[in-house]
N, C-alpha and C positions, 0 to 999 in steps of 0.2 A: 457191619460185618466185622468179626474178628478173626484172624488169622495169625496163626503162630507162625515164627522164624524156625529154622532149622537147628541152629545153636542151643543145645540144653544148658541149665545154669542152676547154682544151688537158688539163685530168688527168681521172683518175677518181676518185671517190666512190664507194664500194659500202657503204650502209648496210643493216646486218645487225638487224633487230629482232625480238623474240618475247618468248616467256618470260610469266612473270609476269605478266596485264592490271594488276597494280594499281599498276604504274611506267607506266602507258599508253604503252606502245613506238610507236605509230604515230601517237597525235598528238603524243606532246614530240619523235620525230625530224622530223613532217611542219613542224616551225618553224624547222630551220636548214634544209631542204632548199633555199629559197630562194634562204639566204645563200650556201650552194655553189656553185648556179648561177650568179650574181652574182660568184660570187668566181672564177669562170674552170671548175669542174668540168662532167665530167658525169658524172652522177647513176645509180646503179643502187641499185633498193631489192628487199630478200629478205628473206622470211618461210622460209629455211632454211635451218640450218649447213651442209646440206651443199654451199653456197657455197663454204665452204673446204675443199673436196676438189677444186675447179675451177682445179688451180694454172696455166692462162693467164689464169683469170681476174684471180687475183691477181698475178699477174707484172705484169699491165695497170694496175693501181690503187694508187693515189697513196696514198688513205686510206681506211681504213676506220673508221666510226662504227657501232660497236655499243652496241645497248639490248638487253639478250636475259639476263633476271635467273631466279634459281635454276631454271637448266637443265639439262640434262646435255648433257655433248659427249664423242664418242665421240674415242676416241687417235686416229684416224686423222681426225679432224676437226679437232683441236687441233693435230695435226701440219701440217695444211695453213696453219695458221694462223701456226703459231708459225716457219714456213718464212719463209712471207708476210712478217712484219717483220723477223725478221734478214738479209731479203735488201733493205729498204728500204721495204715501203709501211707507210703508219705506222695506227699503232690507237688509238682515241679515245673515253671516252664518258664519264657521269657517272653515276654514284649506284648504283644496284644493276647497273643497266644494266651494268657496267663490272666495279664492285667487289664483286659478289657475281651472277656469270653464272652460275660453274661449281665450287660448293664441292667438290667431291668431286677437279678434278685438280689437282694440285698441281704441277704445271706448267705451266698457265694462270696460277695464282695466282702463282709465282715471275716471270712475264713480265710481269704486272700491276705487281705491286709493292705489290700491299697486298689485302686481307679484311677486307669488313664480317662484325663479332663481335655488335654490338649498337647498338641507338639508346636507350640509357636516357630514358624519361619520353616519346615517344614525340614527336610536334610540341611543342617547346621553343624558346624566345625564344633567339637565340646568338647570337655575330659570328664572323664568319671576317678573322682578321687576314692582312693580307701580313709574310711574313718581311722584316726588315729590310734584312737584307743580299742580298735577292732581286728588291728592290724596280725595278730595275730589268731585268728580267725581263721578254722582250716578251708574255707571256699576262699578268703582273697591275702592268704599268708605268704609272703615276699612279691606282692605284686602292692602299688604304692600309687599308680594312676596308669590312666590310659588314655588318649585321646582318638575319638571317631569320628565322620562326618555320617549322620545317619539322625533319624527323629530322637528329639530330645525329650523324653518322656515329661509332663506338668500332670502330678498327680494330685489325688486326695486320699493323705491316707494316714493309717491308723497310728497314734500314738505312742503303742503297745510293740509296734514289730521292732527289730534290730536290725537295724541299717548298718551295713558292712559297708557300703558305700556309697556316695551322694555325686548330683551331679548340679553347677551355678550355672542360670539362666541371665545374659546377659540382655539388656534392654531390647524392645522390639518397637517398631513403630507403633503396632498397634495396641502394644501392652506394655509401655515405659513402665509400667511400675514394677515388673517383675527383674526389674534390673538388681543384681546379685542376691534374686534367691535361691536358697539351696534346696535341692528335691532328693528325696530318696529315689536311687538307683539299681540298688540290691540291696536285697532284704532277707529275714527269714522269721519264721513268724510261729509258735506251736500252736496245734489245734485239739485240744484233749491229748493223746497219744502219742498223735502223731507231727511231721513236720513240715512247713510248708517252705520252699524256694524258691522267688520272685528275682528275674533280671531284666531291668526295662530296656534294657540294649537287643535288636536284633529283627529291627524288619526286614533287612535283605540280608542273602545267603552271604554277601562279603564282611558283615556285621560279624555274624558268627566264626567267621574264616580270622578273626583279629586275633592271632594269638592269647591274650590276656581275657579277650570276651569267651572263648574255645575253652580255657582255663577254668574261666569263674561257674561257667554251666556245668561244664564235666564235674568239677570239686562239687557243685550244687547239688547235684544230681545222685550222687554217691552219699553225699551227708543229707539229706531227705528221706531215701530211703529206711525203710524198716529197720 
């Protein structure tokens, strides 16, 4: 079902959430919905993919923020979708929401730019650095690190994306050897068109309440769009 907000705006917003409750999809999106509004959108929120089978709708929308974690989506919903941003509206979200929606298509994942593999040790103490040479970068300009205790995302992922920021995995009992590797954190990635914005920070509501993580989504979000 889709339902519009009350708030008119010169773009569109169509945030897509499901999946998973334990990424709680509808209240970590119901906190930037605001910013949206505020930021000139209007707002349409859907509890169903098959949103992206609705290609006027997506011809109409600017961006889309998806939370919608270990789902499945059918080809012809992915095709909707994957239509959607090489033709210019942009795709945005964090943490599983994003990077671990749709394991099974691999062409989601190739449009993404990256898959969550694992969170070793599960909520761990960590900092998410900005890349140096990134740093001026308008999602993470005058922010320079952070540090959370929340899942530390262990990806696999694309060559191709630009990494704004990275995060080191310190040794684990049961995976000594990932002792100081660097993983991308945030990302952004083009897809024909359009843009895509990856933040692997953010399975619980306090995650996103971290000032600098509040930052990097809102900046992300804004620069994704159309």
């Amino acid at each position: 079902m889709t339902t519009p907000t009350q708030t008119p705006g010169s773009r569109r917003a169509l945030v897509v959430r499901g999946g998973w409750d334990g990424h709680v999809p509808v209240e970590s999106t119901d906190r930037f919905i605001p910013f949206l509004q505020e930021s000139g959108f209007t707002v349409e929120v859907s509890d169903t993919l098959d949103s992206y089978l609705d290609a006027d709708l997506l011809a109409a929308t600017d961006l889309i923020l998806q939370i919608w974690t270990m789902g499945e989506i059918t080809p012809e919903q992915r095709k909707g979708l994957d239509a959607a941003v090489r033709a210019g509206t942009g795709l945005a979200g964090w943490h599983g929401g994003i990077a671990d929606a749709f394991r099974a298509d691999l062409e989601y994942n190739f449009m993404v730019g990256g898959q969550f593999i694992c969170h070793p040790g599960g909520f761990v103490d960590h900092e998410v650095e900005v890349a140096a040479d990134r740093a001026d970068h308008p999602i993470v300009q005058g922010i320079e690190r952070f540090a959370v205790h929340t899942e530390q995302y262990y990806v696999h992922a694309d060559p191709s994306i630009d990494v704004l920021a990275s995060t080191t995995f310190a040794a684990h009992p049961d995976y000594p050897w990932i002792d100081g590797v660097t993983m991308p954190a945030v990302w952004t990635k083009p897809w024909g068109s359009g843009r895509v914005f990856v933040c692997t920070v953010g399975h619980k509501l306090d995650d996103l309440d971290t000032p600098e993580v509040r930052t990097v989504i809102e900046r992300g979000l804004l620069w994704a769009s159309r």
